[in-house]
N, C-alpha and C positions, 0 to 999 in steps of 0.2 A: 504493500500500500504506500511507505514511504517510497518506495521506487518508481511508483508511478505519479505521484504528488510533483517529484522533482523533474520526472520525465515532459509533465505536462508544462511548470513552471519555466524549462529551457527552451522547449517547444514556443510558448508564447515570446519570449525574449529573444526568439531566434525569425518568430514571425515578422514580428515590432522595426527589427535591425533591416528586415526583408523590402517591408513598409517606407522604412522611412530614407531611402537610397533614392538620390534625386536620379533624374535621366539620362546623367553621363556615368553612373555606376559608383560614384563617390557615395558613403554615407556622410551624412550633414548631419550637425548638432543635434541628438536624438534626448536633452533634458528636459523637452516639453512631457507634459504626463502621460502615463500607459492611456490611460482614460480619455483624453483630448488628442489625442494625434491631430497635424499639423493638416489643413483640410487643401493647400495648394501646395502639395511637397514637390519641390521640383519642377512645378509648373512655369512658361516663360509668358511673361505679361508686358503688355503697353496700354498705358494709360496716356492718352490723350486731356489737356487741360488741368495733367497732375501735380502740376506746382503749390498748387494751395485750394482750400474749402473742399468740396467733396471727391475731389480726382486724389487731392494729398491724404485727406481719411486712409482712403481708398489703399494707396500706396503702401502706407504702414499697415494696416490690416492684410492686405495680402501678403507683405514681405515677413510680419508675426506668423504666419501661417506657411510661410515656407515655400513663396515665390520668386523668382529671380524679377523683377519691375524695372521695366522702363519706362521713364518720366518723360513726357515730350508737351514742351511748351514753351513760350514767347519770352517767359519771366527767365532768364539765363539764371542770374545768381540765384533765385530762390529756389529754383528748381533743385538745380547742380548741387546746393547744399541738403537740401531733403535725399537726393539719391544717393549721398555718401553718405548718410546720415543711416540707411536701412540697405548699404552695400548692394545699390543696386545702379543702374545705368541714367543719364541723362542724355537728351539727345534736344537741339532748337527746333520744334515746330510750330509752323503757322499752318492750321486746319484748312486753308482754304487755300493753300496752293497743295495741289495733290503731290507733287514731287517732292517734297517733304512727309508729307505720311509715307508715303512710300517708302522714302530714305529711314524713316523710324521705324519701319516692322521690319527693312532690310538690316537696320546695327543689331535689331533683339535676336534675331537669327543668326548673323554673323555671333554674337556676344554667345551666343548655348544651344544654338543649330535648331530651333523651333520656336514657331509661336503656339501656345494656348490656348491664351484669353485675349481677345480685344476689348477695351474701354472705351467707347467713345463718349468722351464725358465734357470737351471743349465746348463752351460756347459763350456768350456774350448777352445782357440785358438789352431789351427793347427800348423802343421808344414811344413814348405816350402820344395822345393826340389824334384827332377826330380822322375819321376813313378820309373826312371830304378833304381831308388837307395832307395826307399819308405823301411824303416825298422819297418816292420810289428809288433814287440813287442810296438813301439812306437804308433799304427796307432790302435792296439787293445787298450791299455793304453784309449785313444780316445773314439773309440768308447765306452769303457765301461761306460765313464762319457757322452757325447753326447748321444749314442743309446738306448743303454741300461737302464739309469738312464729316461730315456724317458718312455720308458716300463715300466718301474720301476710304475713311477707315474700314468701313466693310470690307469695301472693293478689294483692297488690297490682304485686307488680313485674307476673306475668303482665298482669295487666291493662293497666298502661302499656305492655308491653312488643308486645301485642296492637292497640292503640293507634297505637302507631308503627310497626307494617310493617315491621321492620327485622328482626324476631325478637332474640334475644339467650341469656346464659346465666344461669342461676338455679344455684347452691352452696349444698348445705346441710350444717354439720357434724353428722357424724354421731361415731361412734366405734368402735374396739377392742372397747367392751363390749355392743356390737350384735353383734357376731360370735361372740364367744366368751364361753360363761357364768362367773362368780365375777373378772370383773374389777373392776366395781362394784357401787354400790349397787342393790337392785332399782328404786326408783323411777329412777334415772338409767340405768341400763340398759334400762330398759322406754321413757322417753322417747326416746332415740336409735337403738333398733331402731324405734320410730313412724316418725320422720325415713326411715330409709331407704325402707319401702313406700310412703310421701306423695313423695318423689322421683323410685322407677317411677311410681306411677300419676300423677303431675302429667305426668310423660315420658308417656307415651302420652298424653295431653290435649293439651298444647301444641308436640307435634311439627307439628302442622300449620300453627304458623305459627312454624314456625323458630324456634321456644324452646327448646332443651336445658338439662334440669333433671339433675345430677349430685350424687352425695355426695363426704364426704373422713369418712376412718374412721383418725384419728391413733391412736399408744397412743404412751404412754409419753414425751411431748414435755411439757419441764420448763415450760410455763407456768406464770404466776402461781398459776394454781387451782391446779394439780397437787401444784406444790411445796407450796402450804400443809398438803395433805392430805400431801404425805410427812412434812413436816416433823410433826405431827401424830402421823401414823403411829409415825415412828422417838422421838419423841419429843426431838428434836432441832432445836429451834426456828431454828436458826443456820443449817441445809441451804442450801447452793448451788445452784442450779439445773442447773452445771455438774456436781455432785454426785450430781443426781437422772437427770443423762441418764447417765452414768457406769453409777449403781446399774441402770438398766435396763437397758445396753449389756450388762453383766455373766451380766444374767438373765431380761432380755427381748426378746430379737432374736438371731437365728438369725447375722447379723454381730457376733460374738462382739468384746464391746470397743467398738460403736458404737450410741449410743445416739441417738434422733431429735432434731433441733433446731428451732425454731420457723423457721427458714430454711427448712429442708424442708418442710414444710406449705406455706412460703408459696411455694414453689416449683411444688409440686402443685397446689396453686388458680391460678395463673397459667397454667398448664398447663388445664386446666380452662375458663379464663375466656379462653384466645386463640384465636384461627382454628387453632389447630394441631389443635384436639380437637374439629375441628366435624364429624366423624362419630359420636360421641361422646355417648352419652345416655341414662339411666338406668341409669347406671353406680357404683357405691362404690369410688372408688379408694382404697385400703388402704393406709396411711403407717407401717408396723410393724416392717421389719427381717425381713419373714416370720415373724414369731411366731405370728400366727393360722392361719398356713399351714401350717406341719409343728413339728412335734419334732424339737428336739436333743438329748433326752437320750441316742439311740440311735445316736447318729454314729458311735459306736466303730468299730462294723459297717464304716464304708468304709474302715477303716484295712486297709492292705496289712501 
């Protein structure tokens, strides 16, 4: 009986060691617990717009969990220091010229000879202001970092991703104000419900070789853009971001008192981006608190 106790106990420590060997055959740090294994071991990732608020979440949660990331974004220093920061890659891209994404899913391959995960998480705050007066030069400007930088990164990951036999997952941020009208601007609203149908119909395209293409539809999570436009808004330049998720928790999210955190996000993309969701596909997973899902003004009604 002792002989088997121990037989079994080697047995799992020799599975674990098995488990936790990234894709070039090296084992990596295996101190995370028996219990939580690392859920992106070895996986090679790019994060588009992952300098800061939900792309840089993003970056440290995959990399805690055991992925090689590259950061690709306009912010040089901020970036370049986050990616040495979780020993991972930096690369400058600007979303809306495509030879740059391209050049950034070409370094994450040259850097560990595969791609993933793609993130396409880059994008840019609208601009306010009646349809009758919407100045088009502005509203292209837009879409070419939201829509197109979106394309951008599909196109090219699929094709690596196609490439290498392996299949993988393709993330694109979408938003709140795909779902639900007067949350943003029309030109930023119109850009992110694009996102969403480009996400089905890529899903049926690249299902057949094991590529799962997914959204993420945040609201209300204090990122840098966010807050600036609150700050804007309220006209209070000082605004905390812990201010801003407060002010939503208040009155926008059916969890009265709780508002979204850029943790959350980067939670739900990890989700998204591991074998856990690999049934999983052409999906908008909703990061709102249930805001776009029902009303509360009418709760009364369940009171006894």
């Amino acid at each position: 009986m002792h002989f088997l106790f121990i037989h079994c106990i080697c047995y799992k420590l020799l599975s674990y060691i098995w488990m936790n060997m990234d894709h070039n055959g090296e084992t990596e740090d295996t101190s995370v617990s028996l219990l939580s294994p690392k859920r992106l071991r070895g996986k090679v990732a790019v994060i588009t717009g992952g300098a800061r608020g939900i792309g840089a979440a993003t970056a440290r949660v995959f990399a805690e969990n055991g992925a090689h990331v590259v950061i690709a974004d306009i912010l040089d220093e901020v970036g370049a220091s986050l990616a040495d920061s979780i020993e991972g890659r930096y690369v400058h891209c600007d979303v809306s010229k495509e030879e740059e994404v391209e050049s950034a899913v070409k370094q994450a391959v040259e850097w560990k000879g595969r791609l993933d995960i793609m993130f396409n998480n880059a994008g840019i705050a609208g601009f306010g202001g009646s349809i009758t007066n919407i100045k088009m030069d502005k509203m292209m400007t837009l879409l070419a970092i939201n829509l197109n930088g979106v394309v951008h990164g599909v196109k090219h990951a699929a094709r690596t991703m196609i490439a290498g036999k392996h299949g993988g997952t393709i993330i694109c941020s979408s938003s709140s104000a795909a779902i639900m009208g007067g949350l943003a601007s029309h030109s930023y609203t119109m850009s992110k419900e694009a996102i969403l149908g480009l996400s089905r119909s890529t899903a049926c395209e690249l299902g057949v070789y094991g590529i799962r293409v997914n959204c993420i539809s945040p609201h209300g999570v204090p990122s840098e853009m966010l807050v600036s436009e609150y700050r804007k808004f309220l006209g209070n330049m000082e605004l905390r971001p812990d201010e801003v998720s407060s002010i939503v928790g208040e009155r926008g999210s059916l969890l009265h008192g709780r508002g979204g955190t850029l943790e959350d996000v980067a939670q739900a993309v990890l989700f998204l981006a591991s074998d856990e969701s690999g049934f999983i596909t052409g999906h908008n997973l909703v990061i709102d608190g249930g805001y776009t899902s029902a009303c509360s003004q009418m709760s009364f009604i369940y009171q006894e």
